[in-house]
C-alpha positions in Angstrom: 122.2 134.5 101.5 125.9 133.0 101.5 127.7 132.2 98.3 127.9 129.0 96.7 130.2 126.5 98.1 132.7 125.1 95.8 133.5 121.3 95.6 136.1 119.3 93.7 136.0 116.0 92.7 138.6 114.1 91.2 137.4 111.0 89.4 139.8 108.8 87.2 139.1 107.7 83.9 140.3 104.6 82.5 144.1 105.3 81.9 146.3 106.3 85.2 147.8 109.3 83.0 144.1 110.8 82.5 142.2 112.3 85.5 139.1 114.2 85.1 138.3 117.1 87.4 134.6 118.0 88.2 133.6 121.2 90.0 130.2 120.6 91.8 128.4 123.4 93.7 126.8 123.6 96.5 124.1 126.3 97.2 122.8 126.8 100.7 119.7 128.8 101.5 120.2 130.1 105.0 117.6 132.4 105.2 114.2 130.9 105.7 112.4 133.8 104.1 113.9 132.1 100.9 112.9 128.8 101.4 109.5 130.2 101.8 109.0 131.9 98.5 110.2 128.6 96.8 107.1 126.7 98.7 104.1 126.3 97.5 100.9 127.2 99.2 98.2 124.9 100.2 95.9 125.8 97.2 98.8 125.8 94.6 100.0 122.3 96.0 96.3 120.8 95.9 95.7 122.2 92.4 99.2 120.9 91.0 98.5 117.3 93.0 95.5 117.2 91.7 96.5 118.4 88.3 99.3 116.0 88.0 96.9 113.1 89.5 94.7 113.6 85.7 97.3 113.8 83.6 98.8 110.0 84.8 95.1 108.9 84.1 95.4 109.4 80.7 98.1 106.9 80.5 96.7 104.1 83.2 93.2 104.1 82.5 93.4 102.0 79.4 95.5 99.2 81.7 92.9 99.5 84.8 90.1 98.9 81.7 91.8 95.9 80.9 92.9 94.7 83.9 88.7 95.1 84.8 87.7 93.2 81.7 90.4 90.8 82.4 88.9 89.9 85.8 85.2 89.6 84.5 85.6 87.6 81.3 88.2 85.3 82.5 90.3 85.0 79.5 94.0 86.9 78.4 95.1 90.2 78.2 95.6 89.7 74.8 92.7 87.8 73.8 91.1 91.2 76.0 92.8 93.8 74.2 91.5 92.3 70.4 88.3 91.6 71.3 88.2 95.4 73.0 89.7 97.1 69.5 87.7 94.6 67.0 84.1 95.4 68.7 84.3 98.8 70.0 87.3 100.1 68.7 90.2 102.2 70.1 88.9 104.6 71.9 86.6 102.3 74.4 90.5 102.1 76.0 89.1 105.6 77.1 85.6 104.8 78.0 84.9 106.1 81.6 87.6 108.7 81.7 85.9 111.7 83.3 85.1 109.7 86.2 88.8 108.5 86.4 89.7 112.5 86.0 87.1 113.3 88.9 87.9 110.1 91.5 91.7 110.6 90.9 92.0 114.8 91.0 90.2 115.1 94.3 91.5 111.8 96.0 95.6 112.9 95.2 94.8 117.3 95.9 93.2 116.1 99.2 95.7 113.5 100.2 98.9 116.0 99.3 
């Protein structure tokens, strides 16, 4: 492992007078036994994929419901979302969701 590497930068700030220095470092690994114990392994990369993949469902699954109910009724996202939360309230944004949680956690831990 080398030491850091030390960088200046010199970046001027609105008057000519005033001059702000920045110190930026640099840190490189040369050892590949490093870079290894910072990678994940096959299992922990599928599990965090898919993990990450059900978590974004929980925000995109009431706009694919819409955008669905959109499509088949042929009137307004608006007009859509109302009738949704007067009739069946707010949670049917949710409806569906374990199959969301299953289709998306194993498509995105097998495709990464």
């Amino acid at each position: 492992f080398s030491p850091p590497q030390r960088y200046s930068l010199r970046v001027p700030l609105a008057s000519r007078n005033n001059i702000m220095s920045l110190s930026l470092q640099k840190v490189i690994a040369t050892s590949s036994s490093e870079e290894k114990l910072n990678k994940p392994s096959l299992l922990q990369s599928t599990i965090l994929g898919g993990s990450a993949a059900v978590f974004a469902v929980n925000f995109t699954h009431p706009i694919e419901l819409v955008k669905t109910r959109v499509q088949v009724s042929k009137e307004g996202i608006i007009e859509t979302c109302s009738a949704t939360m007067r009739n069946e309230g707010v949670a049917a944004f949710w409806k569906g969701i374990p199959w969301a949680y299953c289709r998306e956690g194993s498509y995105t831990a097998i495709r990464l």
